[in-house]
N, C-alpha and C positions, 0 to 999 in steps of 0.2 A: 507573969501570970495575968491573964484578963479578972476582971472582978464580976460579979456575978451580976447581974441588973435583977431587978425586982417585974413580976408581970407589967407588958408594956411600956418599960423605960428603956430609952437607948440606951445600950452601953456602945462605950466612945474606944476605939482599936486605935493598936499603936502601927501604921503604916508607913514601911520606909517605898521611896522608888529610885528607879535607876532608871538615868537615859542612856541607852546605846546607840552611841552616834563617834563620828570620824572626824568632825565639823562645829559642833557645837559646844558652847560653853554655858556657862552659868545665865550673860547675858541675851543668848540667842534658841535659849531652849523653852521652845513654845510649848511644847507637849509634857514636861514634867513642870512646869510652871502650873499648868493648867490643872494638873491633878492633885499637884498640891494645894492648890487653891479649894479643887472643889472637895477632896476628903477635909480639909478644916471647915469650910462652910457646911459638910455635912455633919461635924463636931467628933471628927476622928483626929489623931493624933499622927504628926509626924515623927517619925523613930529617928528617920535620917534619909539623906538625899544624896546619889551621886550621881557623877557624868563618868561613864568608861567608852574608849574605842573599841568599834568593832572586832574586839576578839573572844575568842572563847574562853580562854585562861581567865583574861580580865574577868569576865563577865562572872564564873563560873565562882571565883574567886569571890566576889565581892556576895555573891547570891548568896554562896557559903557559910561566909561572917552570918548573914543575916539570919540563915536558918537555923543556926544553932543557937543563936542567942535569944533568950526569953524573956525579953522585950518587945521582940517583934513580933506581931501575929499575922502581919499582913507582907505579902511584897506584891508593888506591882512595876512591873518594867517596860519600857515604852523604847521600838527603836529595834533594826536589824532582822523585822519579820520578813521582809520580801525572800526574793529569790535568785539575789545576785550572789557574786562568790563572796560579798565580805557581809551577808545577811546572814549571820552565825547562833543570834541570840536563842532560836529554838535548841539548836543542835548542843550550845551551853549550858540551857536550863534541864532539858529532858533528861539526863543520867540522873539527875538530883531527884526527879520526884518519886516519892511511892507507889503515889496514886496519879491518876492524871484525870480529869473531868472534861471530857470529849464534848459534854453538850456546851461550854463554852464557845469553844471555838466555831463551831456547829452555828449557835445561837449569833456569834458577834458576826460571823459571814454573814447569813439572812439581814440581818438589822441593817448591816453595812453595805446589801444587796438593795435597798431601796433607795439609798444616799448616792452611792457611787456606781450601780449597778453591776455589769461584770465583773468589773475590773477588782471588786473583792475577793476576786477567787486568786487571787496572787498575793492575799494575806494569809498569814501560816499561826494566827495569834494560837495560842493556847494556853492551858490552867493546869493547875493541880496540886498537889498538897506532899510538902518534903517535911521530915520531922515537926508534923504540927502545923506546920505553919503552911497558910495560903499563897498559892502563886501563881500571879497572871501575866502573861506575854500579851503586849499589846503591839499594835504596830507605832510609825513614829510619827504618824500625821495628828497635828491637835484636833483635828474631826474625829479620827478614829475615838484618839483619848475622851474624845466629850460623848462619841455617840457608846461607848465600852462602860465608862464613868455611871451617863446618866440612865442608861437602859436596863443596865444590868449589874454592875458592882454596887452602886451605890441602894440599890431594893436589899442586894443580896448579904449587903454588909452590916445590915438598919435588921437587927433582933426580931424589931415590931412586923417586916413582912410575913406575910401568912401567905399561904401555909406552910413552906419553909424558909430558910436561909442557910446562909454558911454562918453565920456567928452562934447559933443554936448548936451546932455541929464541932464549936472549936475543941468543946474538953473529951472530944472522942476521938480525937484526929491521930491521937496517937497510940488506939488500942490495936491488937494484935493479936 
């Protein structure tokens, strides 16, 4: 359970991430290094951290654990958005959400359309929300993660932006 904040105080989420990668390990994983850096420097909480290979079991698997447990309020996963055959993480997260939040993905192409130009239209990132709980696909490049991070997760996950956010939104996430 998140705890309530008071008008204008941060309250601090518990954010686990997962890299999906074929390749990388604990000491070569630039992109969830990076986000765990910047959710703690932004005074959010790490839940827990993993590395899986690209598959969809794996993925879907560990995604699982995390949304049922109520600890977690946040996931965000980095890694497998392209569009080769073993870029699966979309196709692993999508059965699980509820809901899905299109202006994400929408919003993190354009952003990532001035960085990289074209060539973001071969990112597949997306969001949305499974039992409560927040969930963002991001790609596996540490640029994506810092431009996803600082552009838009990080306003959206801070109570204090106005005029909305998603932490404003967590104790409704699961009405029906």
């Amino acid at each position: 359970m998140v705890a309530q904040a008071n008008e204008g105080e941060f309250l601090p989420l518990p954010i686990a991430v997962l890299t999906v990668s074929d390749s990388r390990d604990e000491t070569t994983d630039k992109s969830g290094k990076l986000l765990v850096q910047r959710l703690q420097a932004a005074g959010h909480k790490l839940a827990d951290k993993q590395i899986v290979p690209d598959d969809i079991y794996r993925i879907r698997a560990v995604v699982s654990q995390w949304i049922v447990d109520e600890g977690i309020k946040v996931i965000i996963t980095t890694g497998g958005t392209g569009i080769t055959g073993r870029d699966a993480t979309p196709e692993a997260i999508a059965p699980l959400l509820d809901v899905t939040v299109d202006g994400f993905g929408e919003l993190f192409r354009q952003l990532s359309y001035e960085e990289i130009g074209s060539s973001t239209i071969q990112s597949r990132a997306l969001a949305g929300v499974a039992n409560g709980t927040l969930v963002f696909v991001l790609p596996g490049s540490s640029g994506a993660c810092r431009t996803a991070w600082d552009r838009i997760l990080e306003p959206q996950l801070d109570i204090r932006t106005k005029p909305c956010n998603f932490v404003s939104l967590l104790p409704r996430l699961r009405e029906r």
